[in-house]
C-alpha positions in Angstrom: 0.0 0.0 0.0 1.2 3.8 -0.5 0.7 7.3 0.3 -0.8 9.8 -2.0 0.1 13.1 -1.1 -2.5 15.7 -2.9 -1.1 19.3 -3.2 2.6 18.0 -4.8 3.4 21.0 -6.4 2.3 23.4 -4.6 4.8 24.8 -1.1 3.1 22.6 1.1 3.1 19.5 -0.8 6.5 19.8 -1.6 7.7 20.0 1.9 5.6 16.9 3.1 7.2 15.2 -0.1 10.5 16.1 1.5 10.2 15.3 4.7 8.8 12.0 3.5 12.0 11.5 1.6 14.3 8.7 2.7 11.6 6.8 4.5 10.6 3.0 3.9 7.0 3.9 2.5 5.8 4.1 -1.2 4.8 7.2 -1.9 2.6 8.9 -4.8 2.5 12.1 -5.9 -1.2 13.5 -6.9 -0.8 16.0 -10.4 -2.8 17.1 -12.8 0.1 16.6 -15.0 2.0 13.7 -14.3 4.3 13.9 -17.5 5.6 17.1 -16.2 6.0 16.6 -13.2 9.4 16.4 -11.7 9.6 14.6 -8.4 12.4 12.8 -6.0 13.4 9.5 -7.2 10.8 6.8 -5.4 8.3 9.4 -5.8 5.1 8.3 -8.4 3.3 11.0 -10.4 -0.1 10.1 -10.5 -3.2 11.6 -12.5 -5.4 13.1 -10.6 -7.6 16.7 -9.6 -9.9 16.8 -6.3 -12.4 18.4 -8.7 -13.1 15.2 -10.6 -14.2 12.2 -9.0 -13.7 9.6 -11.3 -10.1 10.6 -11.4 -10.0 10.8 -7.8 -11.6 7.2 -7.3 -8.9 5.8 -9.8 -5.8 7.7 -7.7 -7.4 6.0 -4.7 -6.8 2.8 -5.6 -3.8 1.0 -3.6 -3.4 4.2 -1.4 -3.9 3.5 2.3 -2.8 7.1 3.8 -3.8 10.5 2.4 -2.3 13.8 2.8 -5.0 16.2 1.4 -4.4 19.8 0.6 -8.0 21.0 -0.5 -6.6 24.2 -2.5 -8.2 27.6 -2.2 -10.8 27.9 -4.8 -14.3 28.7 -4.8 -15.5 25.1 -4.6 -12.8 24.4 -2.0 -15.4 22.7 0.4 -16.8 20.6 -2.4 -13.7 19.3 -3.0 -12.7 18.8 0.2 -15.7 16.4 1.4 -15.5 14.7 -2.0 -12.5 13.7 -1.4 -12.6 12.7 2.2 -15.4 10.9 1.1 -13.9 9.0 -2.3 -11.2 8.0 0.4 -13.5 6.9 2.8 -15.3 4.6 -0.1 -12.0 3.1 -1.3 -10.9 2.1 2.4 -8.3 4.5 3.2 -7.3 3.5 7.1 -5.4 7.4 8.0 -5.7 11.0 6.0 -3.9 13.6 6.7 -5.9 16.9 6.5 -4.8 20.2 6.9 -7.1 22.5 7.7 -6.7 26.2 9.4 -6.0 27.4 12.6 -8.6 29.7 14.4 -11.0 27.9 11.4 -13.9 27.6 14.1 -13.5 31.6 14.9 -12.8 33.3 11.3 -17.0 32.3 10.3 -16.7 35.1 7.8 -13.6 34.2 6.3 -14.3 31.9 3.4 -11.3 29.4 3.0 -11.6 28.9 6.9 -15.4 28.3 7.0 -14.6 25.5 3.9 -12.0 23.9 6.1 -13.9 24.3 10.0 -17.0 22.4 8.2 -14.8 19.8 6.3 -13.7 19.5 10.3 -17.4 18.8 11.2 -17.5 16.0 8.5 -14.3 14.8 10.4 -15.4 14.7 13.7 -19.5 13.6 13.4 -18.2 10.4 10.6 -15.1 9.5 12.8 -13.0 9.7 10.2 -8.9 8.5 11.1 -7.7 11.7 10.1 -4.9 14.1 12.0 -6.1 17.1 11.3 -3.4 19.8 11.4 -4.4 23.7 11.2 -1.3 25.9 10.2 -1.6 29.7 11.1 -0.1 32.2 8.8 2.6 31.0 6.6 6.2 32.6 7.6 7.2 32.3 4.2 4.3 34.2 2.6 6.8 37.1 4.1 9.5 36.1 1.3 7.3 38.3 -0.8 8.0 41.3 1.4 11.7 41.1 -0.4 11.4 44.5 -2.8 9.5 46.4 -0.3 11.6 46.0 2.6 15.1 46.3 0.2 13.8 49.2 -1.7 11.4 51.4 0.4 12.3 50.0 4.1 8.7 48.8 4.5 7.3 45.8 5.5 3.8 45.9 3.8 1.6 42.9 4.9 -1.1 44.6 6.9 -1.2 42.1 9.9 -2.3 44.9 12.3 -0.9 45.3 16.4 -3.0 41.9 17.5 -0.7 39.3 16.6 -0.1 36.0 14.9 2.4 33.0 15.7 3.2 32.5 12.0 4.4 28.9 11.5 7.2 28.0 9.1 6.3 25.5 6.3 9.1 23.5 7.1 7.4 22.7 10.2 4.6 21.8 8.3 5.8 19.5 6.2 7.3 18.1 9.1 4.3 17.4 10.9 1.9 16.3 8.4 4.9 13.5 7.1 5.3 12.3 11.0 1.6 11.4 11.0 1.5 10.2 7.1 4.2 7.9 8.4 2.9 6.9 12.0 -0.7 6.3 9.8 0.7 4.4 7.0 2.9 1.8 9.6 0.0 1.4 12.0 -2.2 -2.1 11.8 -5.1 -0.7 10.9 -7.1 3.1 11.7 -6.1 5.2 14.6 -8.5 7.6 16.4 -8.8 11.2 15.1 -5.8 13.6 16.4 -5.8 17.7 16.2 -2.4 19.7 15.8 -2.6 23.6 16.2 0.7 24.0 13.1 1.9 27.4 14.9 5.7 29.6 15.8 6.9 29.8 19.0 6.3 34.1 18.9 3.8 36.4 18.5 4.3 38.3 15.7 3.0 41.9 15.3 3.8 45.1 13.5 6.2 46.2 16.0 7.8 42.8 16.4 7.6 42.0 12.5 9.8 46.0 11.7 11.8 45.3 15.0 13.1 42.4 13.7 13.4 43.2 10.2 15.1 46.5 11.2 17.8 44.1 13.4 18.4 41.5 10.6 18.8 43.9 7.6 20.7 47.0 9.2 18.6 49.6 8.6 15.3 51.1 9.4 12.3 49.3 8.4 8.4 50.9 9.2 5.3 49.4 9.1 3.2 50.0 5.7 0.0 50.5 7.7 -3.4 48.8 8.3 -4.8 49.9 4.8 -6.9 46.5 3.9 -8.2 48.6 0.4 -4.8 48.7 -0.9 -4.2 44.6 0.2 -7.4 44.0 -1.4 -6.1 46.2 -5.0 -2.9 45.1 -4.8 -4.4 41.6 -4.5 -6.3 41.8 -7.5 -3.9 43.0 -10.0 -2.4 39.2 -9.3 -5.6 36.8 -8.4 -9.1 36.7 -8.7 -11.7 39.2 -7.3 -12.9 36.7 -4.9 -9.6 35.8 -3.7 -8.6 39.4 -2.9 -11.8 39.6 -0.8 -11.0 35.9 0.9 -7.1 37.3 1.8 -9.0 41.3 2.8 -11.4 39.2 5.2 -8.7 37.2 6.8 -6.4 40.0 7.5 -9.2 42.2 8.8 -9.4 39.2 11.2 -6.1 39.4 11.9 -6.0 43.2 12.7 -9.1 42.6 15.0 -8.5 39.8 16.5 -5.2 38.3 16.4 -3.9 34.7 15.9 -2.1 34.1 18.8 -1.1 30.5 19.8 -1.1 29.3 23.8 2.0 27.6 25.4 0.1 24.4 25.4 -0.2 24.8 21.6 2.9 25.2 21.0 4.0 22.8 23.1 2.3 20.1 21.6 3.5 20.7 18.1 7.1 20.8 19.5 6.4 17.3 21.3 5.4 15.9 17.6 8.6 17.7 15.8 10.4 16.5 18.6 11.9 19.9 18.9 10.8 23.6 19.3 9.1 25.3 16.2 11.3 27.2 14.0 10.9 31.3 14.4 10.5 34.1 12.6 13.5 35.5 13.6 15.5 32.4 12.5 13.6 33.0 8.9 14.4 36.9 8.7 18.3 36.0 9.5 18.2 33.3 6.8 16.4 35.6 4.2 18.5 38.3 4.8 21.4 36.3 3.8 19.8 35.6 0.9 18.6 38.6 -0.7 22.5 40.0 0.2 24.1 37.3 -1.5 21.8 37.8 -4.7 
């Protein structure tokens, strides 16, 4: 039996792909476009799209552990409980699902309603899923590289709240840990719930403060502006995106995304180590951009 890891391409797939690297199960790699698709050695391409069921049914077979990645679209939740579902059919004994964190408290953010109610399906089925919910991607900051080099500016309006920003590294990390505790048990194990988050609390004073540390030189805070995120936003993705990223960030600026101790605790008892920080990823970047 294998592992079918849905998402391959994408950051998150690749880092569960990685982290999967080197171990002693079979793994497959769910594409769209298998021919192109350029994976590690051991890895499978497989044909496949969460939109279309028959395709879905037919990537199924021989898999016994799923990772699923239900990308943001606008039928996210349809594809989400499809495919939990097309697994559930084909006898799939562990998924990996990752989900959102604060899903259950963002009810008018779209992408973390989809993923809170494919949770519901979880939990009222007893599905054997882990289900892990990641806050705010570190490395969506990499993005941050021309405004911060050019104008001294760190732009992403995540307001004075907070978030603890988890690195996708630790992501990966995670989800392959359970993928690979799934896949060697005997059979299904009971459901399991992960909070994915960093060890800090990241704000607009932390986030320039550090910045300002790491790169030498002043850096300010681009403001709370969410009509220029959503603009911005649009000039690169959808309407309806935009509006999905505005809503989350006003969320953000209201509310904060900050994880507890025990939170944190708990993912660093899985890595078997503390979560990486942001400060750690500023250093690293920094190097980066001054090398290039």
């Amino acid at each position: 039996m294998a592992i079918l890891v849905t998402g391959s391409t994408g950051v998150i797939g690749k880092q569960v792909l990685a982290h999967l690297d080197g171990s002693d199960a079979e793994v497959r790699a769910l594409t769209r476009s298998p021919e192109k698709a350029q994976f590690a050695t051991g890895v499978t391409a497989v044909k496949g799209d969460l939109s279309d069921v028959d395709l879905m049914r037919q990537a199924m077979k021989g898999i016994s552990t799923v990772f699923l990645l239900a990308p943001n679209t606008a039928d996210e939740l349809t594809q989400a409980l499809q495919a939990l579902s097309v697994a559930r059919d084909a006898g799939v004994k562990g998924i990996v699902y990752l989900s959102v964190f604060k899903g259950a408290d963002y009810v008018d953010v779209p992408h973390f309603t989809s993923k809170y109610t494919a949770e519901r399906m979880i939990e009222r089925l007893d599905l054997p899923v882990t289900v892990l919910r990641p806050a705010y991607f570190i490395q969506n900051d990499v993005r941050q590289k021309d405004p911060l080099l050019t104008h001294g500016v760190y732009g992403m309006p995540i307001g004075t709240k907070g978030i603890s920003m988890v690195d996708v590294r630790d992501i990966g990390d995670a989800a392959a840990r359970e993928l690979l505790r799934r896949e060697h048990a005997a059979g299904p194990l009971p459901r399991e719930t992960y909070e994915l988050v960093g060890p800090d609390v990241i704000d607009a004073d932390t986030v320039i403060s550090i910045w300002s540390e790491v790169l030498g030189q002043p850096v300010r805070y681009g403001g709370d502006d969410l009509d220029v995120l959503e603009q911005r936003l649009k000039s690169v993705a959808p309407g309806w995106l935009a509006y999905d990223m505005r809503l989350m960030l006003s969320r953000y600026q209201q509310d904060g995304a900050a994880a507890s101790k025990a939170e944190v605790g708990r993912l660093a008892t899985l890595l078997g180590r503390q979560p990486r920080s942001y400060q750690d990823f500023a250093v690293a970047m920094a190097a980066a951009w001054t090398k290039s």
